[in-house]
N, C-alpha and C positions, 0 to 999 in steps of 0.2 A: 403658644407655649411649647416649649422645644420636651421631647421627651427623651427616657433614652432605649436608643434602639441597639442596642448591642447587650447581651449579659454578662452580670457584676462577673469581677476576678475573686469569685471567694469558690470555696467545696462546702458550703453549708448552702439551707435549703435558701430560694429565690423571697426576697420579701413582696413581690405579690401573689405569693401563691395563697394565703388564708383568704384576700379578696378572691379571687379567682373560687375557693372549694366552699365556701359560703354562700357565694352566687351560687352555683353549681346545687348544691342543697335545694335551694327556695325555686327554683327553675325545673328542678325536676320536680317536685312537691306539685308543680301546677303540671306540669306535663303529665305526669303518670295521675294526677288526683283525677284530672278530665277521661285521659284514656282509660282508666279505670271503670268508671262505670256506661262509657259512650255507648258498647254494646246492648246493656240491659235497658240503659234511655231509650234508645231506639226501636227496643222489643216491643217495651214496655209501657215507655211516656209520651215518648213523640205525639203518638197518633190521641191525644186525651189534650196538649198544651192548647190546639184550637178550637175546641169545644167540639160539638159532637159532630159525624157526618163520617171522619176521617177513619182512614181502613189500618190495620196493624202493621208494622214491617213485621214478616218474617222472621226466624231465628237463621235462615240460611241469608237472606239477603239482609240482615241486620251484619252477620260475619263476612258479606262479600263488600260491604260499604267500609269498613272496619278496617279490611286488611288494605283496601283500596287509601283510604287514608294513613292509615302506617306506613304502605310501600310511599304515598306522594312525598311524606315528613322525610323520607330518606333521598330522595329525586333532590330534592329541591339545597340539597349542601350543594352542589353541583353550580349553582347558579351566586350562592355565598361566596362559594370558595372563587371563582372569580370572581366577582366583587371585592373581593377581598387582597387576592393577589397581585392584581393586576390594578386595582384603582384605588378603594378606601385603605385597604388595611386593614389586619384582624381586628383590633380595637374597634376602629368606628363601623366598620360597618355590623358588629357586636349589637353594639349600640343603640346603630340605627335600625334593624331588624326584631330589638326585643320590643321597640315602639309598635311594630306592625303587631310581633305575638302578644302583645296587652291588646291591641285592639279586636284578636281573633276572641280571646276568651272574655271581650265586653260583650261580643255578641250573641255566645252562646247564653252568657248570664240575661240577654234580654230576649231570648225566646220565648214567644208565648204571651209577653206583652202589648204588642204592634205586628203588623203585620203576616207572612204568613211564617209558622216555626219552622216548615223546611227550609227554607231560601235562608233562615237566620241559622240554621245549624250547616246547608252546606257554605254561607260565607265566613262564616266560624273559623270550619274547618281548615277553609282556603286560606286566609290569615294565617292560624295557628303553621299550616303545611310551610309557609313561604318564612315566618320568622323563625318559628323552633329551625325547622329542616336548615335555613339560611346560617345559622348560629352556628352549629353543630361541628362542621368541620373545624370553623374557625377557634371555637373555645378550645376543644383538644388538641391544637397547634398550638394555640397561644398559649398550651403549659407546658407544652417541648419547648417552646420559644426561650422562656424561663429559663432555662439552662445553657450553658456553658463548657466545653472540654474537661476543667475540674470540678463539676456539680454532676456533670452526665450521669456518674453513677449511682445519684438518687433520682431519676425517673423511672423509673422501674416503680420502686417503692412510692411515688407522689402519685401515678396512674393508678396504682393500688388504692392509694388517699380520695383519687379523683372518683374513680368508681364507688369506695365510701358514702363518699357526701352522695351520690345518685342514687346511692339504697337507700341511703338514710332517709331522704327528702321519699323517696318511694313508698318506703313501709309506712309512714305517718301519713301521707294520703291514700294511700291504700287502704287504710283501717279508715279515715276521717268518712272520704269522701264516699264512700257506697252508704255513710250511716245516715249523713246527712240528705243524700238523695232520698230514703228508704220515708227518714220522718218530716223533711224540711223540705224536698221538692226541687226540680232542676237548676232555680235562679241562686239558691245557697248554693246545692252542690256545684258547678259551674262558676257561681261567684268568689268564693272563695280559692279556688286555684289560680282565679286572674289577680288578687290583692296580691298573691305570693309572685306571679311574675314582675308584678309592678316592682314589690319589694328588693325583687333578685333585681332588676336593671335599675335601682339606684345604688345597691350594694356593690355591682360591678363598678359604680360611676364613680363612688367613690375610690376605689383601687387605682383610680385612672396613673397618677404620680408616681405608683409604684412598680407600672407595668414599665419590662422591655416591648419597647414597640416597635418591632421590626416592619420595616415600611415597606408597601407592596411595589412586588418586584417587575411592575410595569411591563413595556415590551421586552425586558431580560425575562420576563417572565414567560410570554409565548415561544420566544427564542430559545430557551432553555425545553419548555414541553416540546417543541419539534426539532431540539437536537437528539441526535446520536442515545446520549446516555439520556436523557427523559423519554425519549421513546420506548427505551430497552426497557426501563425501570417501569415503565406501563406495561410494556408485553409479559414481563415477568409475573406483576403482578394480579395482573387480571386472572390468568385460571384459579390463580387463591381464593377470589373474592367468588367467582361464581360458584366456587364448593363453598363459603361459607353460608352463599343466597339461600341453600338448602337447608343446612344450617336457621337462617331465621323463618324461613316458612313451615317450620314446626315450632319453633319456640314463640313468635307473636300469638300463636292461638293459645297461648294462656290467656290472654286478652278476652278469646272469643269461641272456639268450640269446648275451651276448660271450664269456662265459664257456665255454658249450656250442659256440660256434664255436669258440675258440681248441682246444678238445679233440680239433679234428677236423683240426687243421694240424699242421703242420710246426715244432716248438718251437724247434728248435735254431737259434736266433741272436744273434747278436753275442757270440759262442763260448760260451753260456750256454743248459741246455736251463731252459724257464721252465718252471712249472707254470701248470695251464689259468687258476688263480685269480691269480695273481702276475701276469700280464699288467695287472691294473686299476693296478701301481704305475706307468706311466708316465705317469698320467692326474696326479694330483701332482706328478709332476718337471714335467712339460710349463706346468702351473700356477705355478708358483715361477719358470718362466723366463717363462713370459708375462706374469706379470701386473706386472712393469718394465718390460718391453718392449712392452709395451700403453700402460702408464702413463705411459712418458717419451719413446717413439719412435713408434708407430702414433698412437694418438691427436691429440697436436700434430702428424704430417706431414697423416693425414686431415683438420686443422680449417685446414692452410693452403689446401685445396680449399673446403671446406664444413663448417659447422657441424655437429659428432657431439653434439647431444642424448642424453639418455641413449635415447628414444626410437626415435631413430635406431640405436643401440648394439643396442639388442632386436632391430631389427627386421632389421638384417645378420646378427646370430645365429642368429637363424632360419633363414635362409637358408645358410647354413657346416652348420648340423643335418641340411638334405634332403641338402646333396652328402654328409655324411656317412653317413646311411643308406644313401644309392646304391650308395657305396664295400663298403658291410659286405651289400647284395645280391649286387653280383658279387662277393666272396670267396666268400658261400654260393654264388654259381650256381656256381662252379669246384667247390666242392667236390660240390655236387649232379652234375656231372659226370664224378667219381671222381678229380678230381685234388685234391693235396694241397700247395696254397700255404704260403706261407712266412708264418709268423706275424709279420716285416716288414711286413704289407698293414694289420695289423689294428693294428699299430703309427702309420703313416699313418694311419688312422681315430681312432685316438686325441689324434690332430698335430688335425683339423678337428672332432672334437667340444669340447677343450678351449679351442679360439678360441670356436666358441658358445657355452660354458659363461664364457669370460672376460665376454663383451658381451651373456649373457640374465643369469645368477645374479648375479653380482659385481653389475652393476648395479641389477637389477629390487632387491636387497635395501638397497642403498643411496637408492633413488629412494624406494621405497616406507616408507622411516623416514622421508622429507622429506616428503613428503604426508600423512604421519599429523597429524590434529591433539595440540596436545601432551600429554594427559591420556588417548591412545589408542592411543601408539606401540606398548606388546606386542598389542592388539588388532589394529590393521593389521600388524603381522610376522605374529602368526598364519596372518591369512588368507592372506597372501603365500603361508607356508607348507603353509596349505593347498591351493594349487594342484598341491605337492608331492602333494600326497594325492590329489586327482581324477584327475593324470595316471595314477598309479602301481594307481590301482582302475582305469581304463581298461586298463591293461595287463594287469594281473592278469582283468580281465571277457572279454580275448580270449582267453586263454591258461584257460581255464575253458571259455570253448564254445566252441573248436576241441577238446579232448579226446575222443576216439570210445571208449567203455568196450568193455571184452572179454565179450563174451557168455558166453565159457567161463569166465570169471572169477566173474560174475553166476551163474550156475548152481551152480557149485562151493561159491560162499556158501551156497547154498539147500541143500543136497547134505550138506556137514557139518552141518548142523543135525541128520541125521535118525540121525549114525553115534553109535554107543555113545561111551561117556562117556571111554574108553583109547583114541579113535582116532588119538593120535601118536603110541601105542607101537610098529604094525611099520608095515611100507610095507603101500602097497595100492593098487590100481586101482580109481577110479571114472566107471563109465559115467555121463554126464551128456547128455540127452536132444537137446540142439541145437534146433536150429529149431523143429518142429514141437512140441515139447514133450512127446516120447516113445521111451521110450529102445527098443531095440529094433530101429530105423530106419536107414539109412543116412546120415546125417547126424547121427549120436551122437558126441559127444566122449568122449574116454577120458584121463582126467588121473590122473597117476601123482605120488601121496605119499613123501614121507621122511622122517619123523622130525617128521610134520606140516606139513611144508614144497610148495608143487608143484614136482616135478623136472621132468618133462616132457610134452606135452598132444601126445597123438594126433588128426588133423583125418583129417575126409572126404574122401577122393581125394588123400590123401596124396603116393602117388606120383605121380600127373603132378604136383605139385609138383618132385616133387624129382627127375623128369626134366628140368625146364624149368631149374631148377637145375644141372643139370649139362651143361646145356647150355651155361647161360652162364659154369662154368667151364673148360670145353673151351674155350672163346674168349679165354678170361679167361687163361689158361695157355699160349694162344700169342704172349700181347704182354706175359710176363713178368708178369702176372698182373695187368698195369692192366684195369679192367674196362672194355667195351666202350658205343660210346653207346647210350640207350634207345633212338633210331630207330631204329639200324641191327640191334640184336639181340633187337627187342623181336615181329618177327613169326615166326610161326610155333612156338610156346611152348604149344599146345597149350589145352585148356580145363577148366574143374572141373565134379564131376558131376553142375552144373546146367546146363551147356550156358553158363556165361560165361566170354571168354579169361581168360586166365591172363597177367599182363603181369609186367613187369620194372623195377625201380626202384632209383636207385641211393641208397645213404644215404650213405654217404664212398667214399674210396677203400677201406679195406678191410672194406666190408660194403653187401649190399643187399639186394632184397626180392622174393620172388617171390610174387602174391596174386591174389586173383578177388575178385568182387562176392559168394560166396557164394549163400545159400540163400534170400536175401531180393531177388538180383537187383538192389541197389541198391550204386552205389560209398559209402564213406566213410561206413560205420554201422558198429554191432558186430560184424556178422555175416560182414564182409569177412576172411579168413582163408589163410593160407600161411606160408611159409619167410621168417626171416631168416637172410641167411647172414654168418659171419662171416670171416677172413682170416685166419692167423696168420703169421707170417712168420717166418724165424729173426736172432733178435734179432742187430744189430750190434755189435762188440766195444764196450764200455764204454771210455769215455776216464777214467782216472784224475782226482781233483781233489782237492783240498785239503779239500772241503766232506765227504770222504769221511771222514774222522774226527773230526767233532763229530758225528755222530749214527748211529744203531744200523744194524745190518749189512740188518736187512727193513723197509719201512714198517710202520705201523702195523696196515693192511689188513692183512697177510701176517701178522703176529705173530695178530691177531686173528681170521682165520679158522682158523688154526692150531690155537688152542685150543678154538674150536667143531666142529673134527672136518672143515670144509668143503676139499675136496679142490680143490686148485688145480691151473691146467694146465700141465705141465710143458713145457719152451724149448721150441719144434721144431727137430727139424735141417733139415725142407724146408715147404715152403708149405703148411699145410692148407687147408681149405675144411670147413666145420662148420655145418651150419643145423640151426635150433630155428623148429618149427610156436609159429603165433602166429592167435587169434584177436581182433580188435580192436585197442583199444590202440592204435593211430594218432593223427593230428592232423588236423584239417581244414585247416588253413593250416601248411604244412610248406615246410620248407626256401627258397630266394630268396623264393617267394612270400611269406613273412612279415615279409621285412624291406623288400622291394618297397611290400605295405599302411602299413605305419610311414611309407615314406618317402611315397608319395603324402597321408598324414592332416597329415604336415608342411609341403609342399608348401603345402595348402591353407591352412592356418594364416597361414604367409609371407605369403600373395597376401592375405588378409583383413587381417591388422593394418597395412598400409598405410594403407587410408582411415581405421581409429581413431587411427594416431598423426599423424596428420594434421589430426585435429580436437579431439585431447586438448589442453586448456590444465591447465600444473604450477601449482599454489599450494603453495609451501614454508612449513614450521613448525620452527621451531628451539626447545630448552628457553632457557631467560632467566637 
């Protein structure tokens, strides 16, 4: 069937563009509905889908898996976009790739079923990376494609339309899908984003008749990337793309360290308690009202001062990104403090990264289709998109070596290796040797089994931990059980029985850390070891809601540890205070200090792309 590959001769808008922003809709609904809660699954669920035994991911290495996936989703246009240009075509190879991302998100839906859940979440992932990622270039060409010499100057306004339909689809899984996980459990949450991909790749399929299908540009295609002007139009554009990689390695952590802050406030607002994950839907409402209000009021009052190039547009984004980070420091310093902010704050942080994200994304992806030469447009989206991917491996390369591993953890690995073949059948104690590497010794760990599981790890000089522990909640229990500041309650805590203080740290309000440098004498290695203590409080009377009878009487969790046997803690009537020995297992860049680093990497960025967009000169290419 012959299509046609050239665009209509009209100035009105293209008639496949409603196929095209409806697909687009239902495509992102499963993209952001899964990436939305991926982090908290991982924290949270993962380690519970195969019954019991399985150990937790981390909250640092749950956000290093995270961005590792966001950066591969953005890698892999690179591979579409050839395919694309050079062999199938935007259209089919569209197509053909939304077939592979329905099959990523059947797999995550059957996690937990069969076999083991890891292997099902990272082949999930790997699907989902190779058809979303694969798509990506191609869909935002194919709606340049759309146009024509007298139409051109409604793409501006359609890419406005096209960002639309990806909030739109955004915010409705953003709110769906963290609820559904919370009372329905990972094969809803997860299933229901793959129904909506299915949806979206017939809704494209349909469109088919009314797409311009511009046929790929075979070896005029590599001919043209290593001539003269494809080369240039690369070299130009690449330093854009590496300031904007900075750019996305603060913005993806809405995904994943916003998320771990919002867990540590105060939910309840605007008479609505949110979940930690549901907080990312404000970031598409805020989009849907900005980008009118950008488009038809900011913009024209700013150009009656001064000209807003799109360069210019970048390079204030950037700048709206550091105050943003700033912002999302001091909420952590508060809470590193032991005070418990209003998830308000983080609201307002969401108000200044989506102004950045209006004037870096919205237009870097618009700028950088006009600069493609025309036989290289998915080639340069790619790479655009690949900035996506540098940034997001830089985030995930931090959040990798800040991890401090458990020594006793490392041991214990070694340790079952040597026990009989039935050792998850009864509990047991095992001496694991510590430091020196012999058990026997006063700095011997003693890790205690359940059912194959570790319940709980006995350390060296245990109790002055947990005098200095109790100290700080003797303090802590006379100002109503806010914990007290690190200066003021941090001397005199005694020391461990290597002759190093014992110090005090707070991790939220209702929990903190009592620890030493260990038997290695060294801060912020494996071998650092002490108390986390925990808070429990007796829970406030529940406010009745409406939302209380569409869904089941316990979450998910509750139902689910239920039937693995795992003993949950019952309300308290009065305040407890609970600590569990920890050895390692820290961060090296923890709490403000992390989001502090972020915001000075961006800072620096700002102050740099001034002299580039300063000396950058634009050449535009439009299709014919």
């Amino acid at each position: 069937m012959s299509h046609r590959t050239a665009p209509v001769d009209t100035d009105r808008m293209p008639p496949g563009i409603p196929y095209i922003i409806s697909n687009e809709a239902a495509e992102r609904f499963s993209f952001y509905g899964m990436r939305t809660i991926l982090v908290v699954f991982m924290a949270k669920y993962l380690w519970l889908m195969d019954g019991a035994g399985a150990t937790p991911m981390s909250n640092t290495e749950a956000t290093e898996v995270y961005h590792k996936f966001v950066g591969w989703v953005y890698f892999t246009p690179l591979l579409g976009a050839l395919l694309a240009d050079i062999f199938l075509g935007k259209y089919r190879t569209i197509i053909l790739l939304s077939i592979v991302y329905c099959l990523g998100h059947a797999a995550l839906a059957c996690m937990g079923m069969f076999g083991h859940s890891r292997e099902w979440l990272f082949a999930g992932l790997l699907l989902i990376c190779l058809g979303s990622g694969g798509i990506k270039p191609c869909v935002s060409a194919h709606v340049g494609d759309q146009f024509g010499s007298r139409n051109s100057h409604l793409i501006t306004r359609i890419y406005n339309w096209f960002y639309f339909s990806i909030n739109l689809g955004s915010f409705v899984s953003t709110l769906l899908t963290p609820w559904l996980l919370e009372w329905y459990g990972p094969h809803w949450a997860f299933g229901v984003p793959g129904v909506l991909m299915a949806m979206a790749t017939v809704m494209f399929w349909m469109g088919r008749k009314k797409f311009v299908h511009v046929p790929p540009g075979g070896w005029a295609f590599v001919r043209e990337l290593f001539s003269r002007e494809g080369l240039f139009a690369i070299a130009k554009l690449t330093p854009l793309f590496l300031f904007i990689a900075a750019f996305w390695a603060l913005y993806d952590q809405t995904g994943s360290s916003w998320v771990f802050q919002a867990a540590q406030m105060d939910r309840q607002f605007l008479g609505i308690h949110w979940l930690e994950s549901q907080i990312q839907a404000v970031n598409p409402v805020l989009i849907l009202t900005f980008i009118p209000l950008f488009t038809f009021a900011v913009y024209p009052a700013v150009n009656r001062v001064f000209k807003l190039t799109p360069l210019r547009k970048i390079g204030i984004g950037f700048f709206l990104m550091v105050a943003t980070f700033a912002l999302s420091a001091a909420i952590q310093s508060w809470i590193d403090a032991g005070q418990n902010p209003s998830i308000g704050w983080q609201f307002g942080a969401y108000g200044l990264i989506t102004a950045s994200e209006v004037m870096v994304s919205i237009v870097g992806l618009e700028f950088a289709y006009t600069q493609a030469p025309k036989t290289m447009k998915s080639m340069i989206m790619s790479l655009y998109l690949l900035s996506v991917f540098v940034g997001n491996m830089f985030t995930a390369g931090i959040n990798h070596h800040i991890q401090i591993p458990s020594a006793a953890a490392s041991q214990l690995e070694s340790a079952i290796q040597a026990l009989p073949a039935d050792w998850q059948k009864d509990p047991r104690n095992i001496l694991l040797p510590g430091h020196d590497g012999v058990t026997g010794t006063p700095d011997d760990f003693t890790q205690r089994l359940e059912s194959g599981t570790p319940a709980s790890l006995g350390i060296p000089g245990e109790a002055a931990y947990r005098n200095a522990a109790a100290a700080i909640e003797a303090i802590a229990r006379k100002s109503d059980d806010k914990l007290p500041a690190v200066e003021a309650a941090s001397q005199g805590l005694g020391s461990d029985p290597w002759g190093n203080p014992v110090r005090y740290e707070i991790i939220d309000a209702l929990s903190f850390r009592i620890l030493s440098d260990g038997p290695d004498r060294k801060a912020a290695t494996e071998w650092d070891q002490g108390l986390i203590v925990s808070i429990a409080k007796p829970a406030p009377p529940k406010q009745p809601s409406w939302l209380d009878r569409i869904h089941p009487a316990e979450t998910w969790l509750d139902r689910r540890k239920a039937e693995l046997g795992m003993s949950e803690a019952a309300a308290v009537a009065e305040t407890t205070y609970t600590a569990a020995p920890f050895s390692g297992g820290q961060v090296k860049l923890q709490g403000a200090s992390y989001f502090r680093f972020f915001t000075w990497l961006m800072l620096g960025t700002a102050v740099l792309f001034i002299p580039f967009a300063l000396v950058y000169r634009p050449k535009t290419y439009l299709q014919d």
